[in-house]
N, C-alpha and C positions, 0 to 999 in steps of 0.2 A: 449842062454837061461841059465840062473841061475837055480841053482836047489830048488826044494820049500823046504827044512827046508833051507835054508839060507834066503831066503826073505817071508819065515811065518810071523817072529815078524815086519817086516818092513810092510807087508798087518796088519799087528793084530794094528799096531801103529792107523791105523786111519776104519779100520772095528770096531772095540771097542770102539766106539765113533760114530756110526753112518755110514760110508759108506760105500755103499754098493759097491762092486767087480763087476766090468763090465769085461767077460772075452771074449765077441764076437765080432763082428762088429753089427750085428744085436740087443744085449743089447745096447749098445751107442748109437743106433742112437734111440731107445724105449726110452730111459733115456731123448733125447735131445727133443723127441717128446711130453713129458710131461708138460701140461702147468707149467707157474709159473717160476720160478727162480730155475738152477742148478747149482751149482758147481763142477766144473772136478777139479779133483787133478791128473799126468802125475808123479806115483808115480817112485823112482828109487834108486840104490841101492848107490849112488854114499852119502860122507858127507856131502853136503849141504839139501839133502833129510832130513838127520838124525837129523841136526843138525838146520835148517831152517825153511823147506818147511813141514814138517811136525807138528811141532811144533805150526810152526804160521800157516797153516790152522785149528786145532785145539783149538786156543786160540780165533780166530776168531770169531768162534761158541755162545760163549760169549758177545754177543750182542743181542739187543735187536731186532734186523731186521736181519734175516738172510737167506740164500736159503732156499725154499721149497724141494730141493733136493741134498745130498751132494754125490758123486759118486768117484771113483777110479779105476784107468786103472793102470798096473804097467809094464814101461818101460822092454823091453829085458825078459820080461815073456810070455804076452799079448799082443806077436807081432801086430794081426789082430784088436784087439780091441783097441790098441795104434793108430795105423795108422791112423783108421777109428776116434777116437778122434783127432788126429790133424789135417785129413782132416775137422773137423769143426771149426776149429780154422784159417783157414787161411784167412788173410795173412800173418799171423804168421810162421815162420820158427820153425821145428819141436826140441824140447828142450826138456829137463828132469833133474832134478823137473820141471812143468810149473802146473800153474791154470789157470783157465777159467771160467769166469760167462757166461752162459746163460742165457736170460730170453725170454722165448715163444718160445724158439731153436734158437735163434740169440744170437751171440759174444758180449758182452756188455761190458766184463771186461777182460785183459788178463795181467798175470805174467808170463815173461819168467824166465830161468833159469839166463839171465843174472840181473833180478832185486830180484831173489832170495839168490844166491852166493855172499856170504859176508856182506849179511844185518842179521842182528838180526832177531829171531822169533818173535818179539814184533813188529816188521818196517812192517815185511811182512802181521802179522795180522792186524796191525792198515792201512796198504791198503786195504784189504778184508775187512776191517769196513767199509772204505769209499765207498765204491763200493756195499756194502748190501746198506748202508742208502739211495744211491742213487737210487738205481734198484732194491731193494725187499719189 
């Protein structure tokens, strides 16, 4: 577990913007129950978090079709409430950074860590665009 003033500004990067901290198992799976379209972001402390996955979920937003609901789980803080987020995400093998579109609580869209690592915040969001215009 990290300690929270270390990872404050990395939740503050995208609560400031709208999403809201899922800290249970039982929030997640209320989040996922929600009709309409969610976005999970598998927040993490690692540079690609920093430098990628946060950024371009953010820039994302910036469209004209976007989720009805954007949420955030953060890795190695929110053991319980991580887990239970990538139990909904499977068959996906468990990553971080990772996003995740839901729509009606079904998997619709999924970024791993390996399609996040090493691409530009711009690449990441302009998938998350294609992926709203499809499914929101």
């Amino acid at each position: 577990m990290y300690p929270e003033e270390l990872v404050k500004p990395m939740k503050e990067d995208l609560t400031n913007v709208g999403f809201q901290e899922l800290h249970t198992p039982e929030e997640v799976d209320a989040a996922l129950a929600k009709p309409g379209t969610t976005l999970v972001v598998v927040n993490s402390v690692c540079g690609c978090a920093a430098a990628n996955a946060r950024p371009g979920a953010k820039m994302s937003l910036n469209n004209t079709k976007k989720p009805d609901h954007i949420v955030t789980v953060f890795a190695g803080v929110d053991r319980e409430a991580t887990d239970r987020a990538r139990g909904h995400m499977v068959p996906f093998p468990p990553s971080s950074p990772s996003m995740a579109l839901f729509k009606d609580g079904e998997l619709v869209h999924m970024l791993e860590r390996h399609h996040i690592e090493g691409r530009p915040a711009e690449m990441i969001a302009d998938n998350l665009i294609e992926a709203y215009n499809e499914h929101c």
